[in-house]
C-alpha positions in Angstrom: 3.4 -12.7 15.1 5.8 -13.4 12.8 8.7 -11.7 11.8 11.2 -12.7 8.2 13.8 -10.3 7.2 12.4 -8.7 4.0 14.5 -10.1 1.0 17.9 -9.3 2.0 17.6 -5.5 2.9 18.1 -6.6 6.5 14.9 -5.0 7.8 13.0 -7.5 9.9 9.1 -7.3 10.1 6.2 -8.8 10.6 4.5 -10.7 8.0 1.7 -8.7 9.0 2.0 -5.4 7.6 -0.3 -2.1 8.3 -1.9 -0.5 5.1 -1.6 3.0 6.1 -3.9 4.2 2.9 -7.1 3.8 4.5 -6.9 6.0 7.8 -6.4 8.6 5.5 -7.9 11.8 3.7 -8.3 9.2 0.6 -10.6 6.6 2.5 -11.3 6.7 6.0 -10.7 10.6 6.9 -10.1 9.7 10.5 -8.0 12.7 12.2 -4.4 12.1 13.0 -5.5 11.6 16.4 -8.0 8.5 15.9 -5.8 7.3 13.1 -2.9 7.2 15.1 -4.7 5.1 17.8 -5.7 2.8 15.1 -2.1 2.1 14.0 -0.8 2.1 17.7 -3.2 0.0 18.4 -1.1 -2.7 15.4 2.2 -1.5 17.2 0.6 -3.2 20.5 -0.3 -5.8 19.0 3.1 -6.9 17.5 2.9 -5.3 14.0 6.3 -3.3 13.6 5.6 -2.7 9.7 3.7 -0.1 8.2 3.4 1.2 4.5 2.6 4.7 3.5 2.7 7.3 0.9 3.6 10.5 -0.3 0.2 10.2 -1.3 -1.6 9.2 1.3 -1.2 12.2 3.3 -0.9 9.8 6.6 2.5 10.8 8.3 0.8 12.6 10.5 -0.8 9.8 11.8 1.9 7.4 11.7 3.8 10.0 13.6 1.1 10.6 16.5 1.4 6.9 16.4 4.6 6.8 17.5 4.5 9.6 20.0 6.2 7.4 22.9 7.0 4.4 21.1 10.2 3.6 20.2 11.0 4.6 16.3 14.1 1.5 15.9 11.1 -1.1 16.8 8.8 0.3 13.5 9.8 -0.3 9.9 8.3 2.6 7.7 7.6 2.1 4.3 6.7 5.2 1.8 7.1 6.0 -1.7 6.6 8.5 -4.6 5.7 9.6 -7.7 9.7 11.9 -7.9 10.8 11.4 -11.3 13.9 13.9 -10.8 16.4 14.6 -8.6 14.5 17.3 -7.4 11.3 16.1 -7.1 12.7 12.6 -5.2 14.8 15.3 -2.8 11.6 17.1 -1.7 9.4 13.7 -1.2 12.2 12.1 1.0 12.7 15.3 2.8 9.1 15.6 3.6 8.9 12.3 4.8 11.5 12.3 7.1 10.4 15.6 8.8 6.7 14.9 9.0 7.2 11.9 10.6 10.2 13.8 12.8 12.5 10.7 11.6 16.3 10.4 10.4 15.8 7.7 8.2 12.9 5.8 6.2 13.3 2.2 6.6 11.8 1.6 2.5 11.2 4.1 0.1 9.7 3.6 -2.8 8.8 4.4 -6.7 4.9 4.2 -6.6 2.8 2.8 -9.5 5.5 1.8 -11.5 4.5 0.1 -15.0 7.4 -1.4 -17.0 11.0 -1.3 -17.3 10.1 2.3 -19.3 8.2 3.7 -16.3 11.0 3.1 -14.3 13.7 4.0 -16.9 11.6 7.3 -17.1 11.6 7.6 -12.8 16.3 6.6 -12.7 17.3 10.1 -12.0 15.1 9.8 -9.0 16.4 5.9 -8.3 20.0 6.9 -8.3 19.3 10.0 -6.1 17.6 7.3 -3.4 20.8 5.3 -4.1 22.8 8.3 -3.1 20.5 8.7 0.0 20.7 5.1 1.3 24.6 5.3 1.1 24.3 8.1 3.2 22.1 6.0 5.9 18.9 8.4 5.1 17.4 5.1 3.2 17.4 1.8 4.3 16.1 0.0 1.2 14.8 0.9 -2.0 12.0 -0.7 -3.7 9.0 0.4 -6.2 5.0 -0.6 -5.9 3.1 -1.6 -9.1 -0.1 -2.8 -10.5 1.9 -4.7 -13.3 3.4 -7.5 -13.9 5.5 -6.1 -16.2 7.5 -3.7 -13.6 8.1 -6.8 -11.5 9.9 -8.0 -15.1 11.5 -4.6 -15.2 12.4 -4.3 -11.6 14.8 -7.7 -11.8 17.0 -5.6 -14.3 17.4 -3.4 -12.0 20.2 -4.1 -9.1 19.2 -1.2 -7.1 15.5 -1.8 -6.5 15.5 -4.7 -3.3 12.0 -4.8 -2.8 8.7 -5.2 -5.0 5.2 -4.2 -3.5 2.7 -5.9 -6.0 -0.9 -6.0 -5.8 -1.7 -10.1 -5.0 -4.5 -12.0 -3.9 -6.0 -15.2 -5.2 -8.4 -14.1 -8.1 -5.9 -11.4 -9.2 -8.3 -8.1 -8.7 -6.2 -5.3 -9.4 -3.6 -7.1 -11.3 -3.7 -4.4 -15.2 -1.6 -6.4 -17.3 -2.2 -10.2 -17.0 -3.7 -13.0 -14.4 -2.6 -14.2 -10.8 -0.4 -17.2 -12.0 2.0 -14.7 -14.4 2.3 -12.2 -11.7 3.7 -15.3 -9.1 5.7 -16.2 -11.8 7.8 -12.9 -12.4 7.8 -12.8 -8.5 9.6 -16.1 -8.3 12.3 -14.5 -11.2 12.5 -11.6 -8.8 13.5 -13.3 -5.7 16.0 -15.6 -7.8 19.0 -13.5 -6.2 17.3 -13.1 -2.9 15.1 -9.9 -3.3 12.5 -8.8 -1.2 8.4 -9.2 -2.0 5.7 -7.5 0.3 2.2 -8.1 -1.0 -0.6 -5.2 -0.9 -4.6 -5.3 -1.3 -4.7 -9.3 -0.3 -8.8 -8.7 -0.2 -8.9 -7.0 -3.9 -9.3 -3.8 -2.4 -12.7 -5.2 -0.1 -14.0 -7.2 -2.6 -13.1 -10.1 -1.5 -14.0 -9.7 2.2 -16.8 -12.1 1.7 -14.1 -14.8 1.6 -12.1 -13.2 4.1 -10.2 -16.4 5.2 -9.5 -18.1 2.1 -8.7 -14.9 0.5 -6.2 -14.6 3.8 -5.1 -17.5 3.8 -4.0 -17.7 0.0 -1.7 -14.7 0.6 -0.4 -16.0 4.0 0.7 -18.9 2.6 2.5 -17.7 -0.2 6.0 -18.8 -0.5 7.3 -15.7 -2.6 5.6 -13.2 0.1 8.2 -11.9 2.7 4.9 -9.6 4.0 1.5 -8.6 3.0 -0.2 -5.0 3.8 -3.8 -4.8 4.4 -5.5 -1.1 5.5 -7.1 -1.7 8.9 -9.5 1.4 9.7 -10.4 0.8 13.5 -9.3 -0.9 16.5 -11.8 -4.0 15.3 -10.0 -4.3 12.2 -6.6 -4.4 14.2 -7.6 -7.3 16.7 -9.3 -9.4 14.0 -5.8 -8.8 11.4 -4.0 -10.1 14.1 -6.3 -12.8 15.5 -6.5 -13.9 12.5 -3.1 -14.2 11.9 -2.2 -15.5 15.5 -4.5 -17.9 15.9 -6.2 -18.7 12.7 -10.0 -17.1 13.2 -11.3 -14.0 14.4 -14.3 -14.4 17.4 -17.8 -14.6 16.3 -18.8 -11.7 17.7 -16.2 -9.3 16.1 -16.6 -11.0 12.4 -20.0 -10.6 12.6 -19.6 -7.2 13.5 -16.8 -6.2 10.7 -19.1 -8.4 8.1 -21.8 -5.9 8.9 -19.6 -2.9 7.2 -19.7 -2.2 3.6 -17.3 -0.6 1.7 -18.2 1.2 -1.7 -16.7 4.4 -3.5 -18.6 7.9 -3.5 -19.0 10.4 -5.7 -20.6 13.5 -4.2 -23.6 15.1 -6.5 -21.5 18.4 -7.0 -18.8 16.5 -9.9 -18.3 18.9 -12.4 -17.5 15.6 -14.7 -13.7 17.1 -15.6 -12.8 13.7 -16.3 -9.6 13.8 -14.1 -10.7 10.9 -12.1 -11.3 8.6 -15.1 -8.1 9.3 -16.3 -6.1 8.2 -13.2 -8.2 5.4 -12.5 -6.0 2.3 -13.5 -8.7 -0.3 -13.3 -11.1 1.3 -15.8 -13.7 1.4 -13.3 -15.1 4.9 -14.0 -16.7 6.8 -17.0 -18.9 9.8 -17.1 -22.3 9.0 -17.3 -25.4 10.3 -19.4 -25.6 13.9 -16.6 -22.0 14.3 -17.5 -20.7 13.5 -13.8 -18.5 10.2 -13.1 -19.7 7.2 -12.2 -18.4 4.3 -10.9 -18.7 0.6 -12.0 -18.5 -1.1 -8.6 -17.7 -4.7 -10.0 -14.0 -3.0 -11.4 -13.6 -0.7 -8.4 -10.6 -2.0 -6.5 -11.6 0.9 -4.0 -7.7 2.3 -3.7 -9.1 6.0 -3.4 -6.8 7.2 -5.8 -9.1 8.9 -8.3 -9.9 11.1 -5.1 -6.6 12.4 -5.1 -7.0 13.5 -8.9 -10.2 15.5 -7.7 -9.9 19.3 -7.5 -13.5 19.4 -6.3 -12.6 16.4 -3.2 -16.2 14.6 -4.4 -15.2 11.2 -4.4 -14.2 9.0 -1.2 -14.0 5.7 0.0 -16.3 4.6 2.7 
């Protein structure tokens, strides 16, 4: 494995970084219990990084994951939507006591947009600011879909780390192509900030071209780190074999080639629309029975409509 020091926070991971979003309620649903012997099964293995979310609903499973494993060896990402003092205050305190934790190593403003998203999200910014001088934060960083927030973010002194959505056809990417988000990455690192990449295989649909897509993101040279969700044991061992040696053994590519990943929606949607609207990649609409559907080609299978659900129809699987 190896290991860089993310920007200049002074957390040191490893390049390989667990995607906690899919052993979660959003995609996976495995219990805390399974879930937590899928990421344990990473922490074996030499991953020390994970990312996770308000969100996500996953620190119990990061924190059945640590359950005998020492917490100074794991560097926890999160992040959330707090826009206010208050709302940042409860999302770092639930954090820190779901996963039974002093500190978070990373936390984050999720789905950041522009320098007016995160204008909008300060009071909640210099509230982290406060928390990191207090040694409850390590690091403070946002996540985004745009280019545009990665322009925004370099303004901004107090945000160390970026978490953009990269891989090599740009899936995912709202407000431009692959070669202007690298570019604003390269601004951002100018003065030594940190970059961790996130949905490297477009969210699954690039696992055709599993190694190229890989390997394009590996080999980055504005990438401290890259997350991808792993939702067994399998997908563990071939992440890291992979990253180890180069290949994954026949036997277990064959096997994960086998799966196929594609978003749900249960027959009892109500069509409220709520999922459309939150979808950022314009991949749903209500069809002619009134009840969403989902264009699979635009589907960057994040699960996040899911969450925006009162009626829990729609999953990743």
């Amino acid at each position: 494995m190896i290991y860089n020091e993310l920007g200049k926070t002074g957390l040191i991971v490893s390049k390989l970084c667990f995607g906690g979003l899919t052993v979660g309620p959003l995609q996976a649903d495995l219990s805390p219990v399974e879930g937590g012997k899928v990421i344990r099964e990473a922490f074996e293995r030499g991953v020390n990084f994970i990312d996770t979310a308000e969100l996500y609903g996953t620190y119990p499973h990061i924190k059945e994951a640590l359950n005998g494993f020492d917490r100074h060896r794991i560097v926890i990402s999160s992040k959330s939507y707090a826009y206010s003092v208050e709302t940042a205050e409860t999302a770092l305190e639930d954090a820190l006591q779901s996963l039974k934790t002093d500190y978070i190593d990373l936390f984050m403003m999720h789905e950041q947009e522009s320098e007016h998203t995160i204008r909008g999200h300060y009071e909640a910014l210099e509230y982290y600011q406060k928390m990191k001088d207090k040694g409850y934060i390590k690091a403070i960083g946002l996540s985004t879909h745009h280019i545009a927030a990665v322009h925004g973010a370099t303004k901004y002194a107090e945000i160390e780390v970026v978490h953009p959505i990269l891989n090599k056809l740009g899936i995912g990417i709202q407000d431009g192509n692959i070669e202007e988000m690298l570019d604003a990455l390269r601004r951002f690192r100018y003065d030594g900030r940190g970059v961790f990449a996130m949905k490297p295989l477009g969210g699954g649909h690039l696992i055709k071209s599993y190694d190229e897509a890989f390997d394009y993101v590996n080999n980055l040279d504005v990438v401290d780190a890259f997350a991808i969700g792993m939702q067994s044991v399998d997908e563990v061992i071939a992440n890291v074999s992979k990253f180890e040696t180069g290949s994954i053994p026949i036997d277990l590519k064959k096997k994960l080639k086998a799966k196929e990943r594609k978003l749900i929606i249960a027959d009892w949607c109500e069509g409220c629309g709520n999922c459309i609207e939150r979808c950022g990649a314009g991949a749903l609409s209500l069809g002619e029975n009134g009840k969403a559907v989902v264009d699979n080609s635009k589907c960057i299978l994040c699960g996040y409509c899911s969450k925006a659900c009162p009626y829990f129809c729609i999953k990743v699987i």
